[in-house]
C-alpha positions as CSV (number, residue, x, y, z in Angstrom):
1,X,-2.1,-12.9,2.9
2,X,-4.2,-15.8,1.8
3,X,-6.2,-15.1,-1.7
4,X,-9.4,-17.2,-2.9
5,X,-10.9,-17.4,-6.3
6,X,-13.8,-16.1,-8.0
7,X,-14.8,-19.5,-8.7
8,X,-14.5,-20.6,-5.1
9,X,-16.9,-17.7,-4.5
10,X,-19.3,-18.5,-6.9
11,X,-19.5,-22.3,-5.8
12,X,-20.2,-21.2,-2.2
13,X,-22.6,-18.9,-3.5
14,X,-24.4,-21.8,-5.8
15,X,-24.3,-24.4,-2.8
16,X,-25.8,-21.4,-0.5
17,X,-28.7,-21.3,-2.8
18,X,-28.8,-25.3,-3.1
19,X,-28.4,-24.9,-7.3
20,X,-26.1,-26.8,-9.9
21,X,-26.2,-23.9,-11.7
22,X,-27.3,-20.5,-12.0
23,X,-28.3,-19.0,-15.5
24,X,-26.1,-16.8,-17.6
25,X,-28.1,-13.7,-16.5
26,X,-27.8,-14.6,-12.8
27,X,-24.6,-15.4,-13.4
28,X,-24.0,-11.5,-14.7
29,X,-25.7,-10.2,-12.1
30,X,-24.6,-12.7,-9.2
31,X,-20.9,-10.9,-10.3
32,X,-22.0,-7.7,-10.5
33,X,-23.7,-7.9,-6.6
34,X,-20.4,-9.9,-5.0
35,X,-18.2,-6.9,-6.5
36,X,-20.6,-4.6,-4.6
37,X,-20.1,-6.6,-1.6
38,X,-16.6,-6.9,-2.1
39,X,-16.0,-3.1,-2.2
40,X,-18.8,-2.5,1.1
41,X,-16.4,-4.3,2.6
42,X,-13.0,-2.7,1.5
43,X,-14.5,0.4,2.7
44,X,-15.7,-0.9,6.0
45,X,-12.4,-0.6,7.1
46,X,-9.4,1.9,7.0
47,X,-6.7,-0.3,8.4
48,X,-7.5,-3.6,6.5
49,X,-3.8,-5.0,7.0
50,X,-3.2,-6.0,3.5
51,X,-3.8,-2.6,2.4
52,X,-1.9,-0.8,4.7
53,X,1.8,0.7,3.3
54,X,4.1,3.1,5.0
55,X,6.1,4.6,2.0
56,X,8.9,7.7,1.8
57,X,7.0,9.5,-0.8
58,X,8.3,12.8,-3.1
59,X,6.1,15.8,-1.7
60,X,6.8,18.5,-4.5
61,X,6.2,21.5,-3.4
62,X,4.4,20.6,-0.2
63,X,2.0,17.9,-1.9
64,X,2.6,14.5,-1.7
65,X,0.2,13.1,-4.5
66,X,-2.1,10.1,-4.6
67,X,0.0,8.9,-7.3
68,X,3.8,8.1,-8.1
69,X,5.3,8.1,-11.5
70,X,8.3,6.3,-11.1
71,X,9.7,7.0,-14.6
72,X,10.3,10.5,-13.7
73,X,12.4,9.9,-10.9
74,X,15.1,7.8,-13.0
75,X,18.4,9.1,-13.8
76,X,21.5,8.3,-15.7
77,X,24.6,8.5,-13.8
78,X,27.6,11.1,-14.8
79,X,29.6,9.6,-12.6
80,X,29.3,6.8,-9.2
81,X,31.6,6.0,-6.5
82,X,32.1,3.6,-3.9
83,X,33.5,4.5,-0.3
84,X,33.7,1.6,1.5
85,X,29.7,0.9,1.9
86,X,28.8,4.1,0.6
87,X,27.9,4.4,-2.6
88,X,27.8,8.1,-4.3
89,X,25.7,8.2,-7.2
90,X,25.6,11.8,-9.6
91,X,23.6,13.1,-12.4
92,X,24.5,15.5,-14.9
93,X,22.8,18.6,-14.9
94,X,19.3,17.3,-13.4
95,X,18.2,16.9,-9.7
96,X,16.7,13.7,-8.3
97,X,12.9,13.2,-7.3
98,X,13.6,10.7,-4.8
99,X,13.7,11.5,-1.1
100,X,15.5,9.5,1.8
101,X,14.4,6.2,2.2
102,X,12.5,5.6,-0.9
103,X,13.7,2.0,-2.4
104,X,15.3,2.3,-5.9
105,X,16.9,0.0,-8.1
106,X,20.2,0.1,-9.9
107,X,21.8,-0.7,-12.6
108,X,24.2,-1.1,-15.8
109,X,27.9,-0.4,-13.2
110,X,30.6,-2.3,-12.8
111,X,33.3,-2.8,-10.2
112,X,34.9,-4.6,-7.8
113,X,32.5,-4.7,-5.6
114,X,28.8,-4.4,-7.2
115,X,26.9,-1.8,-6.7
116,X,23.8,-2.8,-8.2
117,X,20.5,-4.1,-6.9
118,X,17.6,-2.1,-4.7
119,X,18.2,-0.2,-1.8
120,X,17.0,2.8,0.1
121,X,18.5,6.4,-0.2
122,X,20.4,7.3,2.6
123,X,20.4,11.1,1.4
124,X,19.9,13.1,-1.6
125,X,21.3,16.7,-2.3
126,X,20.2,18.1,-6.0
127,X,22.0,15.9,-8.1
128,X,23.8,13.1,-5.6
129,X,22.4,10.8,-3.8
130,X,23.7,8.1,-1.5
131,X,22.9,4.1,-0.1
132,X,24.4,2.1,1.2
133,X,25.8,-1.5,0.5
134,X,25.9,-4.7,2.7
135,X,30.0,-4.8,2.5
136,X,32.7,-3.2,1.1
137,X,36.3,-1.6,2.1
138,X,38.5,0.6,0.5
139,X,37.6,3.0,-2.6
140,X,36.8,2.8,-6.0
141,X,35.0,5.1,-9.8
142,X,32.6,2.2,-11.0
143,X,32.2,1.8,-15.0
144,X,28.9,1.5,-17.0
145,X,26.5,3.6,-18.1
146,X,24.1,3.7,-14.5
147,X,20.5,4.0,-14.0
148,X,18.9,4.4,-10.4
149,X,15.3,3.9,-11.0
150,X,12.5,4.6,-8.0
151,X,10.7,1.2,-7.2
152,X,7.1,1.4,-8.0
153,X,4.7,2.9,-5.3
154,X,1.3,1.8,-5.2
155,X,-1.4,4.5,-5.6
156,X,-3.1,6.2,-2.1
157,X,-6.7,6.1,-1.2
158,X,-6.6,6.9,2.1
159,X,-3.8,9.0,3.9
160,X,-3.7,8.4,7.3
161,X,-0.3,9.8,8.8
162,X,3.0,11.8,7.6
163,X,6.4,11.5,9.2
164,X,9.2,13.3,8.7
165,X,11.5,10.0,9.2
166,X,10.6,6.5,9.2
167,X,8.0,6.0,12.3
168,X,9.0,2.2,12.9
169,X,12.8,2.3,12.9
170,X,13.5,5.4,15.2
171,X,12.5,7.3,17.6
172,X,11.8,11.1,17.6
173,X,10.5,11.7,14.6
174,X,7.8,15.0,13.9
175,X,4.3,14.1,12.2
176,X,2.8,16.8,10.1
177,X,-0.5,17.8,9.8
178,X,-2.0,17.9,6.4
179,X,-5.5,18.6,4.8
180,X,-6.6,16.6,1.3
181,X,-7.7,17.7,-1.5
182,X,-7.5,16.6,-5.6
183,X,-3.9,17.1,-5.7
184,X,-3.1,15.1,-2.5
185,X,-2.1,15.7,0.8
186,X,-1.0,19.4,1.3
187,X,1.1,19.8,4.5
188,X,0.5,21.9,7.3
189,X,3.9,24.1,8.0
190,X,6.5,22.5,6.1
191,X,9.6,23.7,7.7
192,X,12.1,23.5,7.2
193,X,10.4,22.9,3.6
194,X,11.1,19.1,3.2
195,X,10.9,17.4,-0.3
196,X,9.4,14.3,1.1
197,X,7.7,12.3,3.8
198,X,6.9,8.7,5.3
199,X,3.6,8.2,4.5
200,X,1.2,5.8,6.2
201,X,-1.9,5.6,3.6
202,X,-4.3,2.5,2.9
203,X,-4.1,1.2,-0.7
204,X,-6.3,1.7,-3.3
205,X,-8.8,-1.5,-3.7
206,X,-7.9,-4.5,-6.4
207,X,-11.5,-4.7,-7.7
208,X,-13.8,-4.9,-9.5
209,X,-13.0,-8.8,-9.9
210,X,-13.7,-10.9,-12.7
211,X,-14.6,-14.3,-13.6
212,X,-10.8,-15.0,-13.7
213,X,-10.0,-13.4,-10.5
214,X,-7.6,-15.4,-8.5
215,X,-7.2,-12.8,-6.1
216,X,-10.2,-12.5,-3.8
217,X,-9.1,-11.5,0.2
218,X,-9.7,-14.6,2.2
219,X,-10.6,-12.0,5.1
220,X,-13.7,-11.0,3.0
221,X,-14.6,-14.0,1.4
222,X,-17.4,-15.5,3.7
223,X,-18.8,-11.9,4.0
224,X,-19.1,-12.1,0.3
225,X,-20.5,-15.0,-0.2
226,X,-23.0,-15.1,2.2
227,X,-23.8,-11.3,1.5
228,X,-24.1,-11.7,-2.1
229,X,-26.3,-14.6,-1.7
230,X,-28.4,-12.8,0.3
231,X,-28.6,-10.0,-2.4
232,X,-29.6,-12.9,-4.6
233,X,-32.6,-13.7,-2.3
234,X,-33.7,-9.8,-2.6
235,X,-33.4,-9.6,-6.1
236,X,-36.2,-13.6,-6.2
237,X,-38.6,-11.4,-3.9
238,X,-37.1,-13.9,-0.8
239,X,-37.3,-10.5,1.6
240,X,-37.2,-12.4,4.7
241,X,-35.0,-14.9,4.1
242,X,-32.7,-12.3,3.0
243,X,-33.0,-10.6,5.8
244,X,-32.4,-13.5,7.8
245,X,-29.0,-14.0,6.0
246,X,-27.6,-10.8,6.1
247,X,-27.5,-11.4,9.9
248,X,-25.1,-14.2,9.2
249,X,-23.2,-11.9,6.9
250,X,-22.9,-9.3,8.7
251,X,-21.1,-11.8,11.9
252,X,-18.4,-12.6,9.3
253,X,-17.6,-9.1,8.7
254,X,-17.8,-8.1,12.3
255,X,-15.2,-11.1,13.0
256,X,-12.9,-9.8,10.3
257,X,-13.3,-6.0,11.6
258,X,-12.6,-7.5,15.4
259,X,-9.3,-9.0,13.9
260,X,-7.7,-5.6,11.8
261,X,-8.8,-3.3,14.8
262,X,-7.2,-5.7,17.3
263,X,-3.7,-5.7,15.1
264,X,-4.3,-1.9,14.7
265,X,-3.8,-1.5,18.8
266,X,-1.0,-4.1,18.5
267,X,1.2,-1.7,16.3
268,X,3.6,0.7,15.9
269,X,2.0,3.4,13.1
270,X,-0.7,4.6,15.3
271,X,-0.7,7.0,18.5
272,X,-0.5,5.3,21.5
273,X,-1.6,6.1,24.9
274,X,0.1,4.5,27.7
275,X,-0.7,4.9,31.8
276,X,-0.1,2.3,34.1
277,X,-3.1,-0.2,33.3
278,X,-3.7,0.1,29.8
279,X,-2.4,1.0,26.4
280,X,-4.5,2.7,23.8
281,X,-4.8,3.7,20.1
282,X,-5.8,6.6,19.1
């Protein structure tokens, strides 16, 4: 994904109004009306690709919640083993909160053949879990004082769909139902009473930018430019040629939209509908 600056922004926005150079106070305010533009348009759309994620997510008792704390799924090992690819890591007395397929990363063993890195559980069962390594043959105890660690999951705004296994890689898998509340989403008939889920779920927005914002979505960038200058028009009494441009503004946005719903019909995470002559989304 290509990323812009705020100070690209802010030149387009300058050379839109034919200025060298706004005053402090616009300048405040010319932030202040691009961030509002920036969001309008974050929320104009639930499937913007960059922030779409499909995660295995913990779903403690029937919730999985908008947020992750990776430190309290760590765990120091008691004991790891290797069984040809198969790595078999165990705690002492405390059960994991990880879930299969969740990424983790590990650390501090040694061996023959090393086990550490970031992979994705293959199982977990209280206090063992499994993954799996890209070679190995024969058997071995590793040494070290382990860690597994869950990889940091970005927060949910949005949760779209719940699988029981990962929805791109197989076939066959169940989607729950779920309603939302503050918690998260609570599933609908959780049996047989699983601990996690793959969860497709849009990502929570990288505003409000700054000055020093390097980080602007290209996708948006036009739409923000030409939006905010046409805010800027509003706010000098300029009605009708602010009018005029959010007319231009809103063709870059509908260009973008055209693009994210066109790869949302392309792919694999939402229901399709398939006859003879066409394929749907739905």
């Amino acid at each position: 994904m290509t990323n812009r600056t705020y100070t690209d922004l802010f030149d387009l926005i300058e050379s839109l109004a034919g200025v060298d150079e706004f005053a402090p106070t616009e300048s405040t305010k010319i932030l202040a009306m691009a961030n509002r533009r920036l969001r309008q348009a974050y929320d104009s759309c639930d499937v913007w690709p960059r922030y779409m994620r499909l995660d295995a997510r913990p779903a403690p008792n029937g919730i999985v919640p908008y947020s992750y704390d990776s430190a309290n799924g760590s765990r120091m090992a008691s004991s790891a083993t290797r069984s040809g690819t198969t790595v078999t890591f165990v705690t002492g007395g405390v059960d994991f909160d990880v879930v299969v397929g969740q990424n983790v990363t590990v650390s501090g063993l040694s061996g023959s053949t090393n086990p550490n890195g970031t992979y994705s559980i293959t199982s977990v069962d209280g206090q063992t879990v499994t993954y799996e390594l890209a070679s190995g043959t024969g058997t071995e105890t590793y040494t070290g004082t382990g860690l597994l660690t869950p990889v940091t999951m970005p927060d949910v705004e949005i949760f779209m769909r719940l699988h029981d296994r990962n929805p791109v890689q197989g076939v066959g898998g169940w989607e729950y139902d779920f309603f939302v509340d503050s918690n998260g989403a609570n599933i609908v008939g959780n049996y047989p009473e699983l601990d996690g889920f793959f969860v497709t779920y849009k990502g929570i927005w990288d505003g409000p930018y700054t000055t020093a914002s390097a980080n602007i979505p290209q996708e948006w960038f036009y739409y923000a430019a030409h939006a905010t200058y046409a805010d800027f028009l509003r706010m000098d009494g300029q009605v009708d040629k602010a009018m005029a441009e959010e007319a231009v503004t809103q063709m870059y946005l509908d260009t973008e939209l055209t693009k994210a719903s066109q790869q949302r019909n392309m792919n694999n995470l939402f229901r399709r509908i398939s006859t003879y002559t066409s394929r749907q989304s739905r």
